[in-house]
Every structure is written in C-alpha cells, then in structure tokens.
C-alpha positions as CSV (number, residue, x, y, z in Angstrom):
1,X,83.4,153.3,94.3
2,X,86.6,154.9,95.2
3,X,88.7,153.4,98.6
4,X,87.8,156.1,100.4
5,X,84.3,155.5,100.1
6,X,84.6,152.0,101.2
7,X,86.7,153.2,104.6
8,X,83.6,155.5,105.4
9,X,81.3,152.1,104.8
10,X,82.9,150.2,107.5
11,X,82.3,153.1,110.5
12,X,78.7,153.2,109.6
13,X,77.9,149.5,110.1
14,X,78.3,147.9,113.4
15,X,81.4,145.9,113.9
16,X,79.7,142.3,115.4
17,X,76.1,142.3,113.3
18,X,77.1,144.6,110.4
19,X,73.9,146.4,110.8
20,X,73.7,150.0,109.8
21,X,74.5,152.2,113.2
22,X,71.5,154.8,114.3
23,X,71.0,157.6,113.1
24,X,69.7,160.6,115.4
25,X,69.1,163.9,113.8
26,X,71.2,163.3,110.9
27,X,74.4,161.9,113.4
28,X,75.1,158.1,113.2
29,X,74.8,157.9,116.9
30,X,76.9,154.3,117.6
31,X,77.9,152.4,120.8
32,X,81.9,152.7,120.9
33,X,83.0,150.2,123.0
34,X,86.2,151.2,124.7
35,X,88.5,149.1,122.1
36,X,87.5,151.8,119.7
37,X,85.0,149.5,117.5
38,X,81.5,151.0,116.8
39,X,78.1,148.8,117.1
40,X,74.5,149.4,116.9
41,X,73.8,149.1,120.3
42,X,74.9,147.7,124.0
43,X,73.8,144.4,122.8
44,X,76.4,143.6,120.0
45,X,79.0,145.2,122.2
46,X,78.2,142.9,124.5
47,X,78.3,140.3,122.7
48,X,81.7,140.8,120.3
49,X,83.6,141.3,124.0
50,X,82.1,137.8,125.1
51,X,83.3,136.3,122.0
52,X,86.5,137.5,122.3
53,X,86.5,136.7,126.3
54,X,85.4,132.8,125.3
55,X,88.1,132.3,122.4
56,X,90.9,134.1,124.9
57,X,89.6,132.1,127.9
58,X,89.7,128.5,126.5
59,X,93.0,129.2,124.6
60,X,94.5,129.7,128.2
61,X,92.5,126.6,130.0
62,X,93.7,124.5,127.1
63,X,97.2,125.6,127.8
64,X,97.0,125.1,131.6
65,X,96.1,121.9,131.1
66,X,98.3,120.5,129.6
67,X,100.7,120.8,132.6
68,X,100.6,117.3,134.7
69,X,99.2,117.6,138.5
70,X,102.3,115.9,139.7
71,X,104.9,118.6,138.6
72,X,102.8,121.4,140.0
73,X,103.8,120.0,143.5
C-alpha cells in the first residue's frame, strides 16, 4: 500500500466513529461539518463538536476558577 492510498482511506471513513461514509450511486455521500471533517452522518458530527465543546468548556471553567472571589471585587 503506497501513501497515497492510505491519504484516500482516511476521507472515506468518518472522522468521530471511523465507519465507512455512504455511498449513493457510486459517490461517498458524507456529512462535512463546517471544520472541513467528513462523518457518516448528522449524528457523529454532532457528536465530535460536543466533544470538542466539553474539553474546550471545562479547560476554561477550570481556569476561571482558580481566580479568588475577593480579587474580582
């Protein structure tokens, strides 16, 4: 299997499950999300973004609170 094979592999399985994407009269007929990653369907698009929102989110809450009450006064 030659590199370029492999690069073709990864834009026919979806990005969160790894599933193969559909296939409608001989087209792989994926859900782009608007980052540009490909997924099987609204579901696993869904999902990936909530994923990401969670991991962004607490990073941020965990930074806010570390600042003390008394010095936001």
């Amino acid at each position: 299997m030659n590199a370029f094979a492999r690069c073709t592999d990864v834009t026919t399985r979806c990005a969160f499950c790894g599933k193969s994407l559909p296939i409608a009269n001989g087209q792989v007929q994926p859900w782009r999300a608007p980052n540009g990653q490909f997924f099987c369907d609204e579901f696993c698009a869904d999902d990936a973004e909530e994923i990401r929102f969670q991991r962004h989110g607490l990073a941020r809450r965990r930074a806010h609170d570390r600042i003390p009450l008394d010095s936001v006064r």
